[in-house]
MIKE-375099 format. One record per residue (C-alpha): residue in three letters; x, y, z. Coordinates in pm, whole numbers, plus 50000, padded with zeros to 5 digits. Layout:
% MIKE-375099
alaXYZ;...
% end
This chain:
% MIKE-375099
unk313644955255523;unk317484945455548;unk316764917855302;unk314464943055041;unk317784967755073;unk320154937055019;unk318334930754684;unk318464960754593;unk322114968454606;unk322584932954418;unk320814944554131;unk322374978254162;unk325924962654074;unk324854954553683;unk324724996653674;unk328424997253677;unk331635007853825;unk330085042253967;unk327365023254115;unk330174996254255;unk331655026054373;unk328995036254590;unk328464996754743;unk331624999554837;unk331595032655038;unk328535019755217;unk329724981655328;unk333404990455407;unk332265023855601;unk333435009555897;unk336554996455768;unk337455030155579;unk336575044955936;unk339335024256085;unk341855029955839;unk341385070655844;unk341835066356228;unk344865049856190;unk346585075955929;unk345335102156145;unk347525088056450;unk350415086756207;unk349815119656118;unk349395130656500;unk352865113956531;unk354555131856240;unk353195160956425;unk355315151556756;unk358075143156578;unk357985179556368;unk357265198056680;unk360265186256823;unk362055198356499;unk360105231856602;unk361465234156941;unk365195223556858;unk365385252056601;unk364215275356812;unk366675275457072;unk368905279756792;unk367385311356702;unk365695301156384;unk362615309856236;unk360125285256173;unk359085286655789;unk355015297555733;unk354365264855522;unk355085246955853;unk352775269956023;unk350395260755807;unk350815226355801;unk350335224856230;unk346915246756098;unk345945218955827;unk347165187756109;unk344685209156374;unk341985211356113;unk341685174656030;unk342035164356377;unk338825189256436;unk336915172356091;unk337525139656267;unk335775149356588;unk332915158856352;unk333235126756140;unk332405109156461;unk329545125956576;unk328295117756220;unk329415080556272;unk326845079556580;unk323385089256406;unk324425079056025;unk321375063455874;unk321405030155728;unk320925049355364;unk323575075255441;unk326625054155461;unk327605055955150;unk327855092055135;unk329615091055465;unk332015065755274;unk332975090055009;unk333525115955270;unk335785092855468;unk337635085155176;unk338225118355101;unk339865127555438;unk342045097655334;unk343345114755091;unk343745146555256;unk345235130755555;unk347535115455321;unk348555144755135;unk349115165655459;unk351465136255603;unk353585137955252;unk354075173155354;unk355615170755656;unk358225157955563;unk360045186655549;unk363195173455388;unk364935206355337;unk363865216555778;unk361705230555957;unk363115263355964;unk365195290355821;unk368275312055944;unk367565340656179;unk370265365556175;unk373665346256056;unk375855328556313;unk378425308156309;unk377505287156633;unk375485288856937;unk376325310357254;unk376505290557536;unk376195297757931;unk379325300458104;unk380135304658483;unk383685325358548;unk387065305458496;unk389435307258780;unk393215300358693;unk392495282258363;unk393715313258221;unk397015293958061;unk395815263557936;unk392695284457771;unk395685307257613;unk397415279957487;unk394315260257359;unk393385292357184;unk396895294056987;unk397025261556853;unk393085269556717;unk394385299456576;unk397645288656433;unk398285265756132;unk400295238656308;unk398005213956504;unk394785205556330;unk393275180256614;unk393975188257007;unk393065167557322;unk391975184257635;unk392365159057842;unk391935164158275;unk389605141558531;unk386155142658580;unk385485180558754;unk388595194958665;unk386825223858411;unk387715209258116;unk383875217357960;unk384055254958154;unk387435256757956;unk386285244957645;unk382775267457694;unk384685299957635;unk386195293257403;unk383445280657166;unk382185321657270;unk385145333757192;unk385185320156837;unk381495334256755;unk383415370156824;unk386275357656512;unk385525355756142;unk388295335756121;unk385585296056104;unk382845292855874;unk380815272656169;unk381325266256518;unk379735231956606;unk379665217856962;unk378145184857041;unk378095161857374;unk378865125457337;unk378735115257681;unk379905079357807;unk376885059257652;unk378415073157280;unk375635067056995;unk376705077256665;unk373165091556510;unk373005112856782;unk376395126456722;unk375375127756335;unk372135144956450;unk373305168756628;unk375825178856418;unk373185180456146;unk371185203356344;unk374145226256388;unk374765231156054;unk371095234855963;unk370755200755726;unk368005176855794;unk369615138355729;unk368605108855563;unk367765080455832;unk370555058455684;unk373555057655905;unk376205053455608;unk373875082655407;unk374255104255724;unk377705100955712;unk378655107755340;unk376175139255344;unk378125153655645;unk381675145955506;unk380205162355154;unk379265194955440;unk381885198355640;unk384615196355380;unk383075224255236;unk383645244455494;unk386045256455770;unk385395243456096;unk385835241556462;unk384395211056595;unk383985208356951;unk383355169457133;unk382595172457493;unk383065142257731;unk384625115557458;unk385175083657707;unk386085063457420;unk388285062457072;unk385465080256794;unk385855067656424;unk385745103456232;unk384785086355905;unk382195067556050;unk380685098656201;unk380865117655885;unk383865143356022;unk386485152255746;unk389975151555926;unk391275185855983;unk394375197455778;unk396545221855732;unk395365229055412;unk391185225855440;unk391975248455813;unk389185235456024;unk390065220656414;unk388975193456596;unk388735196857017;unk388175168157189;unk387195167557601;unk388205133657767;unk389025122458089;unk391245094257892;unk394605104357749;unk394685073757588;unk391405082957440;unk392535114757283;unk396485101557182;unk394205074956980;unk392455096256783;unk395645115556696;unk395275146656896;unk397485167257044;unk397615166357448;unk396915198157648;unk396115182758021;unk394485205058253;unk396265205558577;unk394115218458937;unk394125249759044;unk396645260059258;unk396095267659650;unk395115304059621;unk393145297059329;unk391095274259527;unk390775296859794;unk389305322759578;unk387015301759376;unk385815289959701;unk385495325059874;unk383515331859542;unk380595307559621;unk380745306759978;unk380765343860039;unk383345365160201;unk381695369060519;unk382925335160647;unk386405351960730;unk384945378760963;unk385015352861181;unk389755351661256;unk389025311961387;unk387355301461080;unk389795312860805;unk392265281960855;unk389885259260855;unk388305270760569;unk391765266360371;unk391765229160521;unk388645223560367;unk389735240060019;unk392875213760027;unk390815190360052;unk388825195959749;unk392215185359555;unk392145218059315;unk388995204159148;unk386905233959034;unk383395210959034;unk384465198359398;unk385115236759532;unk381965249059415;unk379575219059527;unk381005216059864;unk381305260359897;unk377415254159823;unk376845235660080;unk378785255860314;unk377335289860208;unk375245305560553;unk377615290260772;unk378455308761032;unk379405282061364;unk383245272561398;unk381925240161505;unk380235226561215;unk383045237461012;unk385315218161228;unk382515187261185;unk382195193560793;unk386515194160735;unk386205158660933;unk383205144160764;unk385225163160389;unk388745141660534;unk386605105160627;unk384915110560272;unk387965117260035;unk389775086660236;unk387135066660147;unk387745054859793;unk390385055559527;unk390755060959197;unk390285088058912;unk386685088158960;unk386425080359248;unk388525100159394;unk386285133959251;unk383255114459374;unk384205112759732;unk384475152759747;unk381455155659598;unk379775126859823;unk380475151060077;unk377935178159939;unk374955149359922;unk375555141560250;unk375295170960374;unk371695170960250;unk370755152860568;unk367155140260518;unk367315109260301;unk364335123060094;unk366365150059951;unk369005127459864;unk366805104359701;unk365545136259491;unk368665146459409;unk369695105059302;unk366165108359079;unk367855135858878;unk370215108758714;unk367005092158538;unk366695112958252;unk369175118258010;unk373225131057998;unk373055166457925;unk369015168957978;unk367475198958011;unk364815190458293;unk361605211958360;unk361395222358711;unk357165217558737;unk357495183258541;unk360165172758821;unk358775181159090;unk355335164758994;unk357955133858944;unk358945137559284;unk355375138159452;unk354175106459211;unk357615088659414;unk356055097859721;unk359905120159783;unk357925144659925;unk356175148460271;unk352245146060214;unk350945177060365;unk347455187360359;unk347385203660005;unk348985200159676;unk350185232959664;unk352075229859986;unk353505196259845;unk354385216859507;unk355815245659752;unk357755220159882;unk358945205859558;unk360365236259474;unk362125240459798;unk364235208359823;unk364735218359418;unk366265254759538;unk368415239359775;unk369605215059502;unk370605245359322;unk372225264559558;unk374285233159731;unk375195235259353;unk373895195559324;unk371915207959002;unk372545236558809;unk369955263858691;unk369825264558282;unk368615294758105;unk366375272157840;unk364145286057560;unk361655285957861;unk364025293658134;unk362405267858407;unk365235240058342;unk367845222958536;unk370205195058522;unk373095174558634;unk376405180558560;unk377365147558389;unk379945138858682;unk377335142458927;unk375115124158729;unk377735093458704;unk378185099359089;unk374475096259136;unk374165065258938;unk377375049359098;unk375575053259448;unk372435033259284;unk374785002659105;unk374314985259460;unk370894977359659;unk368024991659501;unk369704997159164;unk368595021858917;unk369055007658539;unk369315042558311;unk369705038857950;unk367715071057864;unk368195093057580;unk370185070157365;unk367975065257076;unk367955025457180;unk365315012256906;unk364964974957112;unk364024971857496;unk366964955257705;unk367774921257680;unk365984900257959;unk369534892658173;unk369724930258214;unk366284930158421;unk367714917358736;unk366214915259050;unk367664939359251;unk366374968859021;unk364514996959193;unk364095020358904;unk364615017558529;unk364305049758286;unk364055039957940;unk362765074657840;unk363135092857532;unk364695070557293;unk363105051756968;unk362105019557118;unk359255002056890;unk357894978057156;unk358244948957373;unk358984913557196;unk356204889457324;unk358194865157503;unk360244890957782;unk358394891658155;unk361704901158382;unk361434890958710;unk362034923758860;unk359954917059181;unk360944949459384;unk361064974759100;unk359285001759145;unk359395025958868;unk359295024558490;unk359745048358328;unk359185044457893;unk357555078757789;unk359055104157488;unk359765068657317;unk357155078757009;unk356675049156799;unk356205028357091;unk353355007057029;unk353544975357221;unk353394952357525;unk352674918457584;unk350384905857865;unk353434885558052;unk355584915058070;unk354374925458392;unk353564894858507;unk356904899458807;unk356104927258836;unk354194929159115;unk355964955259332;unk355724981659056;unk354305020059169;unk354915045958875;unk354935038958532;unk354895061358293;unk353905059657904;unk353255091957820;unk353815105157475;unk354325067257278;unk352375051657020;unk350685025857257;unk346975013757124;unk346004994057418;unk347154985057742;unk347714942957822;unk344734931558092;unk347864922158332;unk348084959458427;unk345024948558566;unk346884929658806;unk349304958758995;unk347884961459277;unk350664984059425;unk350855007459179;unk350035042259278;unk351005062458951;unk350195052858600;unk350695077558332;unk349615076557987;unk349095114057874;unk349255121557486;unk349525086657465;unk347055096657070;unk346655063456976;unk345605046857306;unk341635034257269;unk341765010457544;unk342405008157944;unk341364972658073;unk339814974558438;unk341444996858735;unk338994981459005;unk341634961859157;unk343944995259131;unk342915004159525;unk346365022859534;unk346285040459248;unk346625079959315;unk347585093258990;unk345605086258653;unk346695103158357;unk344355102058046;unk344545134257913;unk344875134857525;unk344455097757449;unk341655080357199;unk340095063357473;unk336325054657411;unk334985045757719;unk336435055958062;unk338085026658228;unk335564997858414;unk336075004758779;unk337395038158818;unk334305048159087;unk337275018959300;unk339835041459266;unk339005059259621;unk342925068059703;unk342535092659384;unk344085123459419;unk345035130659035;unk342855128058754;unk343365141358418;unk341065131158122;unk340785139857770;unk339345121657444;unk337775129957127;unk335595098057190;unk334245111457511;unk332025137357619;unk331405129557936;unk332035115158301;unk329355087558364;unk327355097458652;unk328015083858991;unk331945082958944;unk333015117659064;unk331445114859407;unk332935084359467;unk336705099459399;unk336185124359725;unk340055123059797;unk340605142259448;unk342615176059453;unk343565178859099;unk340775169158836;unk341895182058432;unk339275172858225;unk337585182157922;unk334385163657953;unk331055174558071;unk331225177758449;unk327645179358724;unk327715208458969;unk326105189659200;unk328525158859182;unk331335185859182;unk330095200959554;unk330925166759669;unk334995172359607;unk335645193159892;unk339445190659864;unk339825198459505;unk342615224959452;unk343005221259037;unk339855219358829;unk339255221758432;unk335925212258265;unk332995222758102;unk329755231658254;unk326985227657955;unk324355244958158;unk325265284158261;unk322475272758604;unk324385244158672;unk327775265058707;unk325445288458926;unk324725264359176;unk328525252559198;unk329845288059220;unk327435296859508;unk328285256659708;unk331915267959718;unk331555309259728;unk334845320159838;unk336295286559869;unk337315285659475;unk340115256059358;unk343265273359371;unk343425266558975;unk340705266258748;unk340085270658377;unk335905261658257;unk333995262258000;unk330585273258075;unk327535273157890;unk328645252657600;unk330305211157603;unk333165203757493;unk333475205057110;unk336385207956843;unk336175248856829;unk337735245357177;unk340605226557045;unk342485260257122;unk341555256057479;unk343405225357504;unk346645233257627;unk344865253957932;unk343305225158056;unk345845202657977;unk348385224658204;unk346265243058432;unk348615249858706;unk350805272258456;unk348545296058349;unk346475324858538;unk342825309158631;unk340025318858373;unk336995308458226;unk335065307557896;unk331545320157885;unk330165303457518;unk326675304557432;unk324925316357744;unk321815334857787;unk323055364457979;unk322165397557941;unk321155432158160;unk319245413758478;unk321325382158530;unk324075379658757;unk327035355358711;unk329005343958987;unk332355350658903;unk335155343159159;unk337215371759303;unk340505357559199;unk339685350558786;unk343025363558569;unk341205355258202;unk337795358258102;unk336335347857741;unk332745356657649;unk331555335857316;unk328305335557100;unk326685358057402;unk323865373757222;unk322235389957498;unk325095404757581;unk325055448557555;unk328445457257678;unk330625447657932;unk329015459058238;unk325255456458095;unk325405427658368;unk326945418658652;unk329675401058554;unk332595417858687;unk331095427159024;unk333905405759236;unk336305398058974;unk338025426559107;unk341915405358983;unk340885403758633;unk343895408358406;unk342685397658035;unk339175396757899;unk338455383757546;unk335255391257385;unk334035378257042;unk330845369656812;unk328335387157043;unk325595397456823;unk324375423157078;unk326855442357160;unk326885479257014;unk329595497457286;unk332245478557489;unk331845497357758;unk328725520257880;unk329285546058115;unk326235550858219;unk326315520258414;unk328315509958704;unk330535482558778;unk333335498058602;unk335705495058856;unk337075457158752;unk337335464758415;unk339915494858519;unk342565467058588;unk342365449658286;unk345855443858108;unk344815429957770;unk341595432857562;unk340225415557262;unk337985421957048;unk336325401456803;unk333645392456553;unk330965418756656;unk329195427656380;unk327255454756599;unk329925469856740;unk329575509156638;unk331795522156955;unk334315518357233;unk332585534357480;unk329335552257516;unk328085573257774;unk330925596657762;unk330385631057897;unk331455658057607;unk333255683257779;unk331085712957777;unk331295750857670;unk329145758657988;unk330635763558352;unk327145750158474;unk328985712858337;unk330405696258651;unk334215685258595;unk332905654258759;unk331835645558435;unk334765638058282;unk335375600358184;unk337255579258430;unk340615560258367;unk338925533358253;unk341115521458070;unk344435529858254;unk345815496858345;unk345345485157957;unk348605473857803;unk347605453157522;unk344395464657256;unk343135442556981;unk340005448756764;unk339585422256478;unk336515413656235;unk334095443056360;unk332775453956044;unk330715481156190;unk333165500056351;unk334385534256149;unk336015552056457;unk337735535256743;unk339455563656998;unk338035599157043;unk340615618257249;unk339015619257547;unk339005580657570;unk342675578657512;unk343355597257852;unk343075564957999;unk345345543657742;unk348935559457869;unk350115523757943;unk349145513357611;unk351855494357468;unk350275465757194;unk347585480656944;unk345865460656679;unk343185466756419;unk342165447356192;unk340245432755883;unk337345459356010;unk336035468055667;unk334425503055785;unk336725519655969;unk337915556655917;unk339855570856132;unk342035551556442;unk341945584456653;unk339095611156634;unk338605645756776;unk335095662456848;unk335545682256543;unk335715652056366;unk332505635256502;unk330555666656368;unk328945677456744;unk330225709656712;unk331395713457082;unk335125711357048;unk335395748656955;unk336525760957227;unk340045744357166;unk343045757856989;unk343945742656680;unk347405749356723;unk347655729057013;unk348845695756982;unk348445662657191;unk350665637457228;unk349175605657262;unk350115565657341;unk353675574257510;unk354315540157593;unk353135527857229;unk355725498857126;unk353815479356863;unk351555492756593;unk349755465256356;unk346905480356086;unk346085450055926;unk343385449655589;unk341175479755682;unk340395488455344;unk338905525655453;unk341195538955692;unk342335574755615;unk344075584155871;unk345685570256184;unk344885602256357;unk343205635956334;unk344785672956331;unk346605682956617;unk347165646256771;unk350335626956709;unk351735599256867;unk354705593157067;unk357025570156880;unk360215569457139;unk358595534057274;unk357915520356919;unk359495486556861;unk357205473956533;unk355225486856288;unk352845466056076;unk350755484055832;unk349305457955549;unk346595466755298;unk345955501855419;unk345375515355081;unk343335547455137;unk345895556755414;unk347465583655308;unk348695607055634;unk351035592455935;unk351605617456259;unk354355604256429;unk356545624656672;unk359925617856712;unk363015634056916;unk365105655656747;unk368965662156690;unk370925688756794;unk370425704356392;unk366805701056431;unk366205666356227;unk363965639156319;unk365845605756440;unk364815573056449;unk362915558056774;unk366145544356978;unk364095507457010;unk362705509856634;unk363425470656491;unk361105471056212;unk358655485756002;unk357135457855776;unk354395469955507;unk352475455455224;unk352815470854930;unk355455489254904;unk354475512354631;unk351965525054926;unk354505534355183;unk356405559454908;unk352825578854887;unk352675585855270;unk352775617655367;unk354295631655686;unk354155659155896;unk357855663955848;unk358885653355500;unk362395640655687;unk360635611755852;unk360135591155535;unk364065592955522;unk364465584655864;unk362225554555894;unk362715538955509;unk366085518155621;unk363665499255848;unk361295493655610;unk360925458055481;unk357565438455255;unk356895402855115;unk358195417954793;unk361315421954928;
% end
């Protein structure tokens, strides 16, 4: 046969180039395979690189522009065609390669065409509302009032163009300098405002980059091109340019930094512990002396409380221990920190002689701060704490560290106590990381996020000046290094080296350091990492944590094989990675991290890995744990995974306190839920009912990070409907129902019968479903607590809720027939893509939506009407009501978005109007037939509407629609139409 097709494509050359064509799809298949895998990782690294991009601009307070938006969409959507491409890859026919050929090379192309795109020479982003600089946080200055006076004259006068703030390590030069930069956001006076760290390790793309950023302008890679585009900025405009921590002389020109003038008006401040430094560079010299005695005092009083000096005996020593902090604003604080709940005259006595032993200690400008501070980490006591705090100094000058990621860092080091759970180990994490804060050791940063901390960069040097002796830490994080240290730095002595987040390409083949007792290496956020040679660990033999994460690696070398000690290795969103060698001989290992890699096959000898307690898994190539493994791994509290999991294996992981994975068969989840009944993991998010497939891409994140979101899980493509009963546990936050087409309504089963917590349910492409919600039924009283609704994709849908008791002319009606507050603890409401729907509220419903403070309809093609009365619905029993009574509805209402719903008439009936003192946005797009808006809004004194106090924006599409709207009172159009804005616009 393979001969008879041979021949056959031999003689089917002679028919030309389209038949050539074709040969060529079908022999290379596998080699066009390869080559769309590999631009697809580039792409997938592009993607890192832009979401970075993403982030940084956000903290600035950009906006992110839609065609990036759409190009994460169009990266997502080829990473889901390539899932596909492989499941065609496994059953292609022998005569259906070629075609798969042509496909693959067309995803070539687009793959191609979608990495040209991101480019994104001209950024990421565009300007939210103009500034001139970034605000940034600030503690209170305490006496340097006159040196911030006198910094702020020369900035404002036309005499000194470049000043020096000059002052040791601690002194509040940066706190000075801090305010200032504030201050100048409140003057028109500077075009830009543009403050950048440079820190001791001084790289000059960073500086470029950052500067960059500021200013909005994505740069050329080349250093000298950086440098000309930013001199071409900069002189264009007026300037204050701000350089924190300069250690050594900076060349402006080779930076890219025009030299200030009289005549072009901008200013240079520079922040150095080094005179010399800033006399170099031309400045002039403001040094900032320590605060005086009383100054101390109160800074002191400030952090410590005022309660110490209730106590007459303690007040003198207290001043002994603020002279001995040397006026040093860093060294008052940190040490008041560690004092603060003090109340014994005795260990205030022991801490002023423990404070006195410390400062006589060392010597020297640097030293001389450290010693104060030394005092503060020794009063941490238990070594492990210490060591915590000294782990801080491994990531990068400046870094903004997340608290969860830190203290998972912490537990992988083994820094914190094993206790019987990992919650109570996480609980303690966050402990030791509170008291780090409030000795003032690390300081609390109000991120994008707010969950960050970090060092102060004199603590930090302190912290890495302890570790330059003994078991030496080797730091060159964050310093966009693009080659691995030279072999002589790898001494023996090294404990720890952190490598992290910096542009290293790989290892050259010939370094293995002899680094015998390090422990931890640590290479992740280094993207285009992509390899290591097999003698590289080959010293390496005391090694415990290394991390990879988030690098370009493809495979690992067989000598990991080899630590036997290691306990932690860590290799999430490591995309390219297709290959682990053997872990059988990795007894110790207690952390594996897999989750988003390429891997095809799990690693050989993973049922070995006994000590397990971590296990997170992901892979496009993968579908499933082999059998046998998951028993084996009985010591396992956290388990992420995406893959197919047994409920019978599962019952065998008794300590399990994190779980994510799917559940294929809706029985097999059955017999799991009613094993551990009442005994759920503390953290959960499952798929149930369907495996793991690419339309669950948007699931990713939750069971990538399933400790930071609420627990939930996903029922997709299950056979449910009136008679079955799914055990649900009591404590589930989220709830999904997908492709469910036995499903009636909500409570047509019991479904919600314990799930008595339930926040958020999300419902979508249930065939069955003709009412959310049927009254006649019971087990409403879970669904009264749900927060946030969603509706979507039901085709059937013809009402919200059915069921409802009319009320009635007749007194023979019981009142006991009114509707429940179903519906009272609802704050968000979305209804999308039900094209049978014409009428969503009827008045009586929308007594229980007073908390109601997100609605959303849209694309349904039928409906009507948004809110409808009796009278409206044609039953003829809503006579007995006055029409000249009106109902004020959704009081809480903040956001309003009518989106496409091509027959909508009318937002809501006669006599019903809506509160708008809550609204924040309004969204009405392609609501042509809408013709009537009731709003009611508070009045003035003279009888005129005004605006809602928290009104932001009113965005419509087109705008020729919102002049034919007619209102109740003809003054609202005037009173809304400033806030008014459309695409046209």
């Amino acid at each position: 046969m393979e001969l008879a097709v041979a021949s056959i494509f031999e003689m089917m050359k002679c028919f030309g180039p389209p038949i050539c064509k074709y040969l060529d799809n079908h022999r290379k298949l596998d080699e066009k395979v390869e080559h769309l895998r590999r631009k697809l990782n580039d792409l997938n690294i592009r993607k890192q690189d832009i979401e970075s991009r993403k982030e940084a601009e956000l903290r600035s307070k950009k906006l992110v522009k839609k065609e990036v938006e759409k190009w994460f969409v169009d990266v997502e959507t080829m990473n889901a065609g390539m899932q596909a491409l492989e499941e065609k890859l496994r059953i292609v026919s022998y005569f259906s390669r070629a075609r798969l050929g042509k496909l693959v090379c067309r995803k070539i192309e687009e793959v191609n065409e979608i990495y040209e795109r991101g480019g994104f020479p001209e950024g990421v982003a565009i300007d939210g509302p103009p500034t001139i600089g970034m605000t940034l946080q600030t503690t209170n200055l305490e006496g340097e009032i006159d040196i911030k006076e006198l910094i702020w004259e020369y900035l404002m006068g036309n005499v000194v163009g470049m000043i020096g703030v000059c002052g040791m390590g601690g002194i509040g030069k940066t706190t000075i300098m801090k305010h200032i930069n504030n201050q100048l956001l409140r003057e028109s006076r500077f075009d830009k405002v543009i403050w950048v760290t440079v820190s001791k390790e001084f790289n000059v793309v960073k500086v470029q980059e950052d500067i960059g950023s500021a200013l909005n302008h994505y740069l050329p890679n080349d250093e000298l091109e950086r440098a000309t585009m930013l001199m071409d900025i900069l002189k264009r405009k007026r300037f204050v340019l701000i350089l924190d921590d300069v250690w050594n002389r900076i060349s402006l020109r080779d930076v890219g930094i025009p030299e200030p003038t009289l005549q072009n008006g901008s200013k240079l401040v520079i922040t150095s512990r080094s005179i010399d430094v800033c006399l170099s560079m031309g400045c002039e010299i403001l040094k900032v002396q320590p605060l005086s005695k009383q100054e101390s005092f109160n800074l002191f009083l400030n952090h410590v409380g005022d309660d110490v000096l209730q106590l007459p005996a303690l007040e003198e020593i207290v001043k002994l221990i603020v002279d001995q902090c040397g006026g040093l604003p860093l060294a008052i604080v940190t040490i008041a920190g560690s004092m603060k709940g003090v109340d014994d005259v005795r260990e205030w006595r022991n801490a002023l002689n423990e404070l006195r032993e410390c400062v006589k200690s060392v010597r020297g400008l640097d030293n001389e701060i450290f010693g104060r501070l030394m005092f503060s980490y020794d009063r941490l006591g238990d070594p492990k704490i210490q060591e915590c705090f000294l782990y801080c100094s491994l990531y990068p000058e400046d870094y903004i560290i997340e608290r969860n990621e830190l203290v998972e860092k912490w537990i992988d080091e083994k820094l914190i106590d094993e206790y019987g759970s990992r919650q109570a180990m996480r609980d303690r994490g966050h402990s030791i990381l509170n008291k780090l804060e409030n000795n003032c050791l690390v300081e609390k940063v109000k991120d994008f996020f707010e969950k960050g901390v970090k060092m102060h960069d004199v603590l930090r040097d302190m912290a890495l000046s302890i570790r330059s002796v003994g078991p030496r830490f080797m730091v060159k994080a964050g310093m966009l290094l693009r080659e691995l240290p030279s072999e002589n730095e790898w001494t023996q002595d090294l404990d720890k080296v952190s490598l992290m987040e910096n542009s290293i390409l790989g290892i050259p083949p010939h370094i293995s350091p002899k680094c015998g007792f390090l422990s931890t290496l640590l290479l992740q956020q280094n993207h285009r990492f992509e390899r290591i040679p097999e003698v590289f660990f080959e010293h390496m033999h005391g090694l415990r944590v290394l991390d990879l994460s988030y690098t370009s690696i493809q495979d690992l070398p067989n000598s990991i094989s080899k630590l036997e000690n290691l306990t932690t290795l860590v290799l999430r969103r490591c995309y390219r990675l297709r290959y682990v060698p053997s872990v059988a001989k990795l007894r110790a290992l207690r952390k594996l991290d897999l989750f988003n890699t390429a891997i095809e096959e799990v690693p050989h000898g993973m049922e070995k890995l006994v000590n397990l307690t971590y296990l997170a898994l992901h892979s496009g190539s993968l579908k499933e744990l082999p059998r046998g493994i998951l028993p084996m791994l009985s010591h396992l509290q956290y388990l992420a995974t995406t893959l197919n999991i047994n409920g019978e294996e599962m019952t065998k992981l008794g300590k399990l306190e994190t779980l994510t994975g799917s559940f294929p068969e809706v029985q097999d989840f059955q017999n799991y839920a009613k094993f551990i009944w009442g005994q759920w993991p503390t953290s959960y998010q499952l798929v149930v009912g369907s495996p793991w497939s690419a339309e669950h891409d948007d699931l990713t994140e939750l069971f990538e990070n399933p400790e930071e979101f609420h627990n939930g899980i996903n029922l997709i493509n299950c056979a449910i409907g009136r008679e079955d009963l799914v055990l649900l546990p009591n404590d589930l936050h989220a709830l999904a129902i997908k492709k469910c087409p036995n499903l009636l309504s909500l409570n047509t089963i019991s479904l919600f019968h314990e799930a008595n917590d339930l926040k958020i349910c999300y419902i979508s492409e249930c065939e069955g479903i003709e009412c959310a919600l049927d009254l006649s039924l019971l087990s409403c009283n879970s669904i009264q607590n749900i927060a946030v609704l969603n509706l979507k994709g039901l085709c059937n849908l013809r009402q919200l809720v059915s069921g409802l008791a009319i009320e009635s002319t007749s007194p023979a009606t019981p009142a006991a027939l009114a509707p429940p507050a179903i519906f009272s603890s609802l704050v968000t409401f979305e209804l999308s893509n039900c094209s049978g729907m014409k009428k969503l509220f009827s008045r009586e419903i929308l007594r229980g939506f007073q908390n109601l403070e997100f609605l959303k309809v849209e694309s349904c093609g039928k409906m009507e009407k948004i809110i409808a009365v009796e009278e409206d619905e044609g039953n003829g029993k809503g006579g007995g009501r006055s029409a000249n009574i009106t109902a004020f509805i959704l009081p809480k209402l903040r956001r309003l978005v009518l989106w496409e719903l091509p027959e909508l008439k009318s937002i809501s009936s006669a006599g019903v109007m809506i509160h708008a003192d809550s609204f924040q946005y309004i969204w009405i797009v392609d609501c042509l037939k809408l013709k009537r808006i009731s709003l009611s809004l508070a009045l003035l004194e003279n009888g005129q509407p005004s605006p809602p106090p928290f009104l932001e924006g009113i965005y419509v599409e087109p705008r020729e629609w919102w002049k034919s709207v007619e209102w109740d009172d003809p003054n609202v159009m005037d009173v809304l139409s400033p806030f008014v804005a459309c695409k046209e616009d």
